[in-house]
C-alpha positions in Angstrom: 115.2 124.6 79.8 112.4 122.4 80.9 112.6 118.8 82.2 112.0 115.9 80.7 108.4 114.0 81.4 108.0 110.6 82.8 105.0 109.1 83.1 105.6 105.8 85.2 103.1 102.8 85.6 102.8 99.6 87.6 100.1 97.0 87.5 98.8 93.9 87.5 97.1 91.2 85.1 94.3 89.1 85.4 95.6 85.4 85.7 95.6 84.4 82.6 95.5 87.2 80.5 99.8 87.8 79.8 99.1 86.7 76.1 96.5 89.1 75.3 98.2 92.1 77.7 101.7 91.5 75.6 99.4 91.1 71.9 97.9 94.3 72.9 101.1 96.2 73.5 103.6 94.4 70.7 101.1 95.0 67.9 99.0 98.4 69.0 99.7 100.2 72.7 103.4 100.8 72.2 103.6 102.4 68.5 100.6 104.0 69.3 102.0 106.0 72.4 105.3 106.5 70.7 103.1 108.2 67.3 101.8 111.1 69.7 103.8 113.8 69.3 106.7 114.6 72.2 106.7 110.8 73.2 110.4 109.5 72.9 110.6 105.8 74.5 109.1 103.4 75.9 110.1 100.6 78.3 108.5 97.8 79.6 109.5 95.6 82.8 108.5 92.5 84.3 108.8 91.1 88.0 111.7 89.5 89.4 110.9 90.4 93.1 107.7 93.1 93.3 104.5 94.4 94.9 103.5 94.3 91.5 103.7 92.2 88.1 105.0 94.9 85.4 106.8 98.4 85.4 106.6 100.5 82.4 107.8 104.2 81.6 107.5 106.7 78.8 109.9 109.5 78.1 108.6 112.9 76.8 109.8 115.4 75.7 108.3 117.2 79.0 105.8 116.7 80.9 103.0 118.9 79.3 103.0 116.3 76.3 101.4 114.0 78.5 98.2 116.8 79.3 98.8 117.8 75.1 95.9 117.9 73.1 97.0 114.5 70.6 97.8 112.6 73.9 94.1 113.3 75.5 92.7 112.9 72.2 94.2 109.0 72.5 93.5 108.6 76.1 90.1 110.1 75.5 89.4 107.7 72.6 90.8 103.9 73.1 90.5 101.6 70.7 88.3 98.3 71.4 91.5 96.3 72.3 92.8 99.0 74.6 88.8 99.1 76.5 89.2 95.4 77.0 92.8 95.8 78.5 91.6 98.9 80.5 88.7 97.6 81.5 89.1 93.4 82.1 93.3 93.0 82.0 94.6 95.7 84.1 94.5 95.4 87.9 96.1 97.8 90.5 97.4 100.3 88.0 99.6 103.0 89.7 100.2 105.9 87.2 102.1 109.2 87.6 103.3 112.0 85.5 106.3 113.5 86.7 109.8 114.9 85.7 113.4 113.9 85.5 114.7 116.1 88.2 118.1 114.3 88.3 119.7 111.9 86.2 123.3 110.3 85.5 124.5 108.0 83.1 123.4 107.3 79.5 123.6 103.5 79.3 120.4 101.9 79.7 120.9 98.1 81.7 118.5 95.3 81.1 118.1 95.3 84.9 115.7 97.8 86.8 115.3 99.1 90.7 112.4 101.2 91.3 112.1 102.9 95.1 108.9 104.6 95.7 109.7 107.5 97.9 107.5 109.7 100.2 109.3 112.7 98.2 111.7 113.6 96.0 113.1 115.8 98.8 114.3 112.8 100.8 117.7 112.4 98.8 118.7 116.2 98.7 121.9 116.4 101.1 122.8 113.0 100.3 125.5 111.3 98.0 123.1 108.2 97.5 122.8 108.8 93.8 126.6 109.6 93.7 127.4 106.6 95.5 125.2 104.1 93.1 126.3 105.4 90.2 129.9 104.7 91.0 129.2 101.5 90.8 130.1 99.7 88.0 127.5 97.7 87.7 125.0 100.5 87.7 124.2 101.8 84.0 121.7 104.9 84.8 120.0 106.8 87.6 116.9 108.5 87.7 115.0 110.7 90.2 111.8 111.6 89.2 108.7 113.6 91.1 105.6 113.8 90.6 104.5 116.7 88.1 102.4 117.7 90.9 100.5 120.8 89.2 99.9 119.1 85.8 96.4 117.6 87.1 94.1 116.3 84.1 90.7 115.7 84.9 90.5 111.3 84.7 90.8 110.0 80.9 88.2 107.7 79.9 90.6 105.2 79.8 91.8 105.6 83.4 87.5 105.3 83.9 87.4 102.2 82.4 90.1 101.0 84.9 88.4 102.2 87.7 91.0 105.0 88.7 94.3 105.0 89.5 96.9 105.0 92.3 99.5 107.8 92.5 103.3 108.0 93.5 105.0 111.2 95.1 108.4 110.5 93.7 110.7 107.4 92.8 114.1 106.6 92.4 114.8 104.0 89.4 118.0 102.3 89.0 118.9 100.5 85.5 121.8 97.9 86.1 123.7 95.3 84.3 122.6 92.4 86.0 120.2 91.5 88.5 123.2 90.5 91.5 123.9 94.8 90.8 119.7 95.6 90.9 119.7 93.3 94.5 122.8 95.3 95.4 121.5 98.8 94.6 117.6 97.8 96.2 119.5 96.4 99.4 121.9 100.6 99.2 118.1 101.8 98.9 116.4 100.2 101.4 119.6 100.7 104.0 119.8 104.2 103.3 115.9 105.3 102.6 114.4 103.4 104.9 112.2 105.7 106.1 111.0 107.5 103.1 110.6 104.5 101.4 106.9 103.4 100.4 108.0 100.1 98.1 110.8 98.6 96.2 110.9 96.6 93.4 113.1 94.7 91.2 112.3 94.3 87.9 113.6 92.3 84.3 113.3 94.4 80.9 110.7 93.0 78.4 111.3 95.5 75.8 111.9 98.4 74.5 110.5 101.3 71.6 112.0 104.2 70.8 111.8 107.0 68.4 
C-alpha cells in the first residue's frame, strides 16, 4: 500500500498584501487544488510564533498526484490571479513533496507545531511521537520526509516565484490549544535539538476538504 502525499509550504507576504493573498485562496487557489484529481484536503495556518508568516499542507492521495499529469497541467498554467500571487505576493516560499511515513491520531486540533528536521531518520529509536501523543492535549502526529526521488523539473509557477526552498523531513503536531502547541515545541526542541533546522507554531485559518 503506498503512502499518503504531503506537499508542505511556508512563506511569506509582501506587507500589505494579506487581503489579496486570503481573496486569492478563499475564492480560487483552494477549490482549485482540491478539483485535481488525488488531492484530499487542504489546510492553512497562520503565525503565532515563526520563521515564517503562513503554513499550509495538502493531502494526496500519494505522492505521485503531486508529479500527475492534471496537477502539472495547473502548476504549468496559473491563472492571472495566481501569476500575481506567485510572482508579487509570495516571499520565501519553502515547498516540499513528501510522504506520511508515520502518523497517529485522527482528530485534527486548531493548533499546529511544525519541527523541520535534518531527516526523518532522527526519531527512529525514539518514543518521542509515542510520548506526544499521550498527551491529551495532542490531537494528531505526523512525520513526514521528503519524497526525495519524485523530482519535477520547476513549474512555471515556482518560476514566477523565483524558486523555492526545500525541507528534508518535518515533524507536525496538531493540538487543542496553543498552551499544548508551546508544550509539544518546547518536548521538540528538548529532545531534537540537534536535528532540528526550525520550529514553528502556528494558528489554523482554515480548512477544505473533499
Amino acid at each position: 500500500m503506498k503512502k499518503q502525499g504531503i506537499l508542505a509550504l511556508w512563506q511569506d507576504c509582501v506587507a500589505g498584501q494579506e487581503a489579496v493573498l486570503e481573496r486569492w485562496y478563499q475564492s480560487e487557489h483552494l477549490a482549485e487544488r482540491l478539483g485535481v484529481p488525488g488531492f484530499l484536503r487542504g489546510r492553512r495556518y497562520e503565525a503565532v510564533e515563526a520563521h515564517q508568516q503562513y503554513f499550509t499542507y495538502y493531502e494526496t492521495a500519494t505522492p505521485e498526484v503531486l508529479i500527475s499529469p492534471p496537477y502539472r497541467e495547473r502548476v504549468d498554467n496559473p491563472t492571472p490571479l495566481t501569476r500575481t500571487i506567485m510572482s508579487d505576493v509570495f516571499l520565501k516560499m519553502s515547498r516540499t513533496i513528501c510522504r506520511v511515513e508515520r502518523r497517529i491520531g485522527e482528530i485534527r486540533g486548531a493548533q499546529a507545531v511544525t519541527a523541520k528536521l535534518s531527516n526523518a531518520a532522527v526519531v527512529d529509536g525514539t518514543d518521542l511521537i509515542d510520548t506526544l501523543a499521550a498527551s491529551p492535549g495532542v490531537a494528531r502526529i505526523e512525520l513526514w520526509a521528503a519524497a526525495d526521488d519524485i523530482a519535477p523539473p520547476p513549474s512555471d509557477e515556482e518560476q514566477l516565484r523565483g524558486g523555492d526552498d526545500r525541507i528534508a523531513a518535518c515533524l507536525f503536531v496538531e493540538t487543542l490549544r496553543e498552551a499544548d502547541a508551546r508544550e509539544a515545541a518546547q518536548a521538540l526542541t528538548e529532545r531534537l535539538a540537534d536535528a532540528i533546522d526550525e520550529v514553528g507554531l502556528y494558528r489554523l485559518i482554515c480548512e477544505l476538504a473533499k
